[in-house]
C-alpha positions, 0 to 999 in steps of 0.5 A: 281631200280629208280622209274620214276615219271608220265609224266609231262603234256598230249600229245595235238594235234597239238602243236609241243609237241610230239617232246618234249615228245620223247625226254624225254626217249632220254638220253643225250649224248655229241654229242647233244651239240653244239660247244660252241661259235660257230658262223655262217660263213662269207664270209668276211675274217678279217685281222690278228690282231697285238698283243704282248701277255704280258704273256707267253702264251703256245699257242695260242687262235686259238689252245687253243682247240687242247691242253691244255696249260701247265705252263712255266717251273720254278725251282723246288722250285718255282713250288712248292710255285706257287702250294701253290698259286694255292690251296688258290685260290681254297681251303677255308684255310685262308692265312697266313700273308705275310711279304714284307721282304720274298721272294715270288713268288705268281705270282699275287702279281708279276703282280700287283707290276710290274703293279704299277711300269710301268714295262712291263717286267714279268721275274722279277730280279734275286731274283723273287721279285720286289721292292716296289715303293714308293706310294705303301707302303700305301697299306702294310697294306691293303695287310696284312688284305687281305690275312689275311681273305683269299680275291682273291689277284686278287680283291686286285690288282685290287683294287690297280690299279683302283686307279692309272689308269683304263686302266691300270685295264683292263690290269691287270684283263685280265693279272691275269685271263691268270695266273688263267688259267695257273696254277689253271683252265689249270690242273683241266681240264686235270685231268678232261679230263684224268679221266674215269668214270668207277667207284663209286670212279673215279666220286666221283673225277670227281664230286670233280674236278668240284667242285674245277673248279667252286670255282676257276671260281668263285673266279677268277670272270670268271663265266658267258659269260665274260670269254674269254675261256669258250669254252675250258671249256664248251667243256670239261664238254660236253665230261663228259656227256656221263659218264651217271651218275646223280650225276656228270651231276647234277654238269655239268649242274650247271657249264654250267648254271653259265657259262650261257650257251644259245640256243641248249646248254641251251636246253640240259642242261634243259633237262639234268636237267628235265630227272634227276628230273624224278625220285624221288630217284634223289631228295637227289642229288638236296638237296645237290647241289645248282642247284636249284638257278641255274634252277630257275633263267633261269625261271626268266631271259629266254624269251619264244619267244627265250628259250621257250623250256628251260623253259618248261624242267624247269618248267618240272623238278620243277614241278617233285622236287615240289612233294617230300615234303622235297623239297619244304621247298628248293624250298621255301627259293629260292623263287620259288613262287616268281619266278613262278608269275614273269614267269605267267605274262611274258607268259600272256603278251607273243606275239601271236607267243608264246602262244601255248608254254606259254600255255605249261610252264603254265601246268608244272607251275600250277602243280608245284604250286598245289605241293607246294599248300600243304605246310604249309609254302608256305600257307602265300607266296600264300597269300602276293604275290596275285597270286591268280589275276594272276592265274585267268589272267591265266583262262582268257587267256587259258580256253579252256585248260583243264590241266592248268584250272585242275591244278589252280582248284586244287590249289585254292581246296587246300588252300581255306580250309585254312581262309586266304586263303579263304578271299584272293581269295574271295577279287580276282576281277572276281574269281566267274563269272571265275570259273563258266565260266571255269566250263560250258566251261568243264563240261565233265571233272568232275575233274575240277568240283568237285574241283571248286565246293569244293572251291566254298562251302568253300568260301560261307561256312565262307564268307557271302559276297561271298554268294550273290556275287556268286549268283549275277554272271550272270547265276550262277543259271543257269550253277549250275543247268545245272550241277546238271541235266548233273551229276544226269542223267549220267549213266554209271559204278560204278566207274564213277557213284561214281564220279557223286555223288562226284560232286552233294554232292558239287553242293548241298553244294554250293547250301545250303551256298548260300540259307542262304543269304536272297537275295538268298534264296528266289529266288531258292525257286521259282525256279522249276528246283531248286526244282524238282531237290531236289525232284528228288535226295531224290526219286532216292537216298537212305540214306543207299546207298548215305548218304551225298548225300540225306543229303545235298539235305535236308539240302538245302530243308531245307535252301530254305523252311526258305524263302517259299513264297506263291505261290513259287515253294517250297510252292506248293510241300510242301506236296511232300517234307514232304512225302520224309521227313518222309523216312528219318525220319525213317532212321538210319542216325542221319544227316538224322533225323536231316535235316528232323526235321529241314524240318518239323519245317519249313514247319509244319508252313501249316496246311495240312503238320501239318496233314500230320505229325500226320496221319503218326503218326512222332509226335512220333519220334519228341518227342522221339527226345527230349531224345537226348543229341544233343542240335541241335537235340532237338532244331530241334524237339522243333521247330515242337512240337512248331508247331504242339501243335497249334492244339488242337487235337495235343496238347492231342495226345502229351502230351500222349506221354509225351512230356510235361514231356520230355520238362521240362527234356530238359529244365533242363539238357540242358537249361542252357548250350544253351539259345536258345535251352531253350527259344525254349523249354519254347515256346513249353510249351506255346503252349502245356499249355496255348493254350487250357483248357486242364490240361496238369500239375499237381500242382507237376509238375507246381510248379517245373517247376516255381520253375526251371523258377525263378533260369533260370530268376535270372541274378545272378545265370546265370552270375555264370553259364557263362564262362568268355569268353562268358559272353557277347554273352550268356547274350545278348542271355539269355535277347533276346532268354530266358527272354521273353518268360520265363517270358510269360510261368511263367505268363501261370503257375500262372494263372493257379494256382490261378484257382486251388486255386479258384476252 
């Protein structure tokens, strides 16, 4: 059984929708279609026109819709040639060559040589083929290469006589298009009349008959409006509708839309396509049919002021194809991005009549564009085309819409996890003070929010610029961090609370990224709402039960404790947030441990937050850290013994602990892969060695590490060490980060060997 996709968009009041929707489960059935061409009455009556048709026609225009016409009797002979005509105009077979000498009675070819003569009498002479005039015998050889690549005799004579004499080429096409009809377009109809779809095998006819009905419209160049007998056509494929099969109204609805059918007509057909997109075990039929150029070009040519709801059924159905990824690479090559962003700036210049129904297209579009959002190969289109300013043209204009700000939140969630994509949207003027405008329009809606809130922390993650710029926005501290307080005081069930901390993760990333600019970080670090805010989700939240959470709270602690001020908010709760720090210390998160460390070589600048850390006795934890063959890990530790060997006190318990020993052990398993990490560790042996008169070596030890220190300083021997790649980076950081402190700690080892020579 089919399965049938959601709904397209949610029903909103007042907007005229509902209808809309009802609609939806309604199947379609000939009697909602109207009378092609039909036209309003008048009260003027028009006088008969004069005309002498100059083709037999089997009846005339006022009956054509009784009954079809048949074809004008002929020999049996000659109806069996006309037929062989009749399937070159419809068949892909190429033509054989036709030699002038043989006799041939290929009715458009009669035409046209008739035309040429300036003879107006279609019986022809007795033997049914007319004699060549004399200015056409220049054309033999052009008649020749035209049949023998299988071009429309139609297009050939036209081509003739447009060279001798325009009116007489109107004259011609209009003559030609009347023999198409009779004897090519007339019996595909009547077959398509007489066939009933009560089977697999009685449609897979019908959906061949239309086939050939739309080839042979085609080829005769009597598709679109100009065609004087679309109505008997239209009249025909509306009949063929209640057969209520997918299949063949997918082929129906092609037709019409070639025929270019408009108004109530254009409606249904729309629907007819939308209701068959619904469901997802359709989509193969529009793989293998090319209604999909069709549909997209009522999205380009169609107006919303007159075709409004068309082109919501439209927008409706590619937003149900969008999401079957075998689909989108279709939709792709037909250019449905393109054809998107043209339709998004006629509905934001739509007139004010028409902007509740623009605002409809535009949820059905932006959901499309989310689908496609998806697609590797749509990624680049999103990028070159810039539709990322249209999209934000589109929250300006409807930001008090909840589903089309969702729908481009998820768009720009998506493929800002992409670089190009980032940058892109980065670049878009006015994307920052938008988005955070939409948020605190929405801020109820935690959808919207968590997927602004991921964007925003992708662009201030790898985008330095976007940092200060967002902050910058006017009242960006304050709509995050009224956001921050609305979603950690929430209660409510489980599922909803998860949904919460979704939300503060984010929120708290956002926050981190941008306290790494320095024009930002200090700022929030003087924030008390910012801080207390911080305090708060490390006292409430614990690492067991929210781990990403209270992670990213210390890790935005610790981007904020970079830039302390004296006297700033953060300063002044130093000692609270180190108190937290040491919970987290203790827990089994090594993502927590390693924020919190990072905290501490932070704060452990103060003395009181130094003794705070030896009385609850971390110190121990900080060197058991160095055993660690996280190279981050270590670095983080080495920063707060670095701190704390300032005190003599400390520098004793220490290196009871052995820290000495574990710094030179990380300094020679890890030293030369990471300079900083190296560097960072010989200023730690600094302070430990030659801050006081303690002998924290013995000569054993001291030697080996000078020895460790002269192959670290040998510019040679670290050349050797780096790939080439890296070479320059590593270097600049082995001269800046490692050589002068290096050198410093060799300077502290000597002097303390020729004191113990001299002893």
């Amino acid at each position: 059984m089919a399965t049938s996709r959601e709904r397209a968009y949610e029903p909103r009041q007042s907007t005229g929708v509902e209808a809309c929707e009802e609609s939806w489960g309604h199947n379609l059935h000939a009697c909602d279609f109207e009378a092609p061409e039909s036209r309003p009455a008048s009260a003027v009556r028009l006088s008969r026109l004069e005309h002498k048709p100059k083709l037999p026609v089997p009846c005339s225009e006022e009956d054509q819709f009784k009954a079809f016409p048949k074809p004008p009797a002929e020999p049996e002979e000659v109806k069996n040639q006309l037929a062989g005509a009749r399937l070159s105009l419809r068949r892909a077979g190429s033509l054989a060559l036709l030699p002038l000498e043989r006799q041939t009675n290929d009715a458009l070819l009669f035409l046209t040589l008739h035309q040429l003569n300036g003879s107006s009498d279609l019986t022809g002479p007795a033997t049914g083929v007319p004699t060549m005039p004399v200015h056409a015998e220049q054309d033999r050889e052009l008649l020749n290469l035209v049949c023998s690549h299988r071009s429309s005799l139609l297009l050939f004579s036209l081509h003739i006589i447009e060279r001798r004499d325009h009116d007489a080429c109107t004259s011609v096409r209009e003559d030609a298009q009347s023999l198409v009809w009779n004897y090519t377009i007339t019996p595909i109809l009547q077959k398509l009349e007489s066939v009933s779809a009560g089977s697999e095998a009685s449609v897979d006819r019908l959906c061949d008959l239309c086939d050939r009905l739309h080839s042979a419209l085609e080829g005769a160049d009597m598709l679109g409006r100009s065609c004087k007998r679309r109505s008997a056509i239209l009249r025909t494929l509306f009949r063929l509708i209640d057969a209520d099969s997918a299949r063949l109204s997918l082929r129906i609805a092609e037709l019409c839309l070639a025929l270019a059918v408009s108004g109530n007509n254009l409606l249904n057909i729309c629907k007819l396509v939308f209701q068959i997109s619904r469901s997802e075990s359709n989509d193969v039929l529009f793989q293998r049919n090319s209604i999909i150029e069709s549909f997209l070009a009522v999205l380009t040519n169609e107006d919303v002021s007159t075709s409004g709801e068309a082109l919501l059924y439209c927008a409706g159905a590619l937003k149900f194809l969008s999401g079957n990824s075998s689909m989108v690479k279709l939709l792709l090559d037909n250019g449905c991005i393109a054809v998107s962003q043209k339709l998004i700036r006629r509905l934001c210049t739509a007139e004010k009549d028409s902007f509740t129904m623009a605002g409809h297209i535009l949820v059905q579009l932006t959901a499309a564009l989310r689908n496609l959002a998806d697609h590797p190969d749509a990624r680049p289109v999103f990028v070159s085309c810039g539709i990322f300013s249209d999209l934000c043209l589109v929250l300006r204009l409807h930001s008090q819409d909840q589903n089309i700000c969702t729908n481009i939140s998820r768009v720009c969630s998506k493929l800002s996890s992409y670089s190009e994509c980032r940058h892109a949207l980065a670049n878009t003027p006015d994307c920052f003070p938008l988005f955070l405008e939409v948020m605190s329009k929405h801020r109820q809606r935690q959808d919207l929010i968590v997927r602004f809130l991921f964007t925003l922390g992708n662009l201030t993650a790898s985008v330095e610029a976007s940092r200060q710029q967002l902050f910058e926005c006017t009242g960006c501290a304050g709509v995050l961090l009224q956001l921050y307080d609305r979603y950690q005081r929430r209660g409510g069930a489980a599922a909803r609370a998860a949904e919460d901390e979704d939300v503060l993760v984010k929120l708290l990333r956002v926050l981190a990224n941008m306290c790494i600019h320095p024009a930002v970080g200090p700022a929030l670090a003087a924030s008390e709402a910012c801080v207390e805010l911080l305090l708060e989700t490390l006292a409430l939240r614990s690492v067991r039960e929210s781990e990403e959470l209270v992670v990213n709270a210390a890790a935005t602690i610790n981007n904020l404790s970079f830039y302390q001020a004296e006297g700033s908010a953060l300063d002044r709760s130093r000692l609270a947030v180190a108190k937290l720090m040491m919970q987290l210390l203790l827990s089994a998160s090594m993502d927590a441990v390693l924020e919190a460390t990072r905290v501490f070589g932070n704060l452990s600048q103060s003395k009181d937050v130094r003794s705070v850390i030896m009385q609850h006795k971390a110190h121990r934890f900080v060197v058991a850290l160095l055993d660690s063959e996280s190279t981050e890990m270590c670095y983080s530790a080495c920063g707060v013994l670095t701190n704390l060997s300032l005190d003599s006190a400390a520098r004793v318990r220490l290196s009871r602990e052995g820290a000495v020993a574990k710094l030179v052990d990380c300094l020679i398993h890890l030293g030369a892969g990471d300079w900083q990490l190296a560097g960072q560790v010989c200023q730690a042996l600094c302070n430990m060695i030659g801050g006081g008169s303690e002998k924290l070596l013995d000569t054993k030890e001291r030697d080996s590490l000078l020895r460790i220190l002269g192959t670290f300083r040998d510019k040679e021997e670290v050349l050797c060490w780096m790939e080439h790649g890296d070479r320059r980076d590593h270097l600049a950081c082995w001269e800046l980060e490692f050589l002068p402190v290096a050198q410093r700690l060799m300077t502290f080892l000597q002097r303390d060997a020729v004191v113990e020579t001299c002893i």
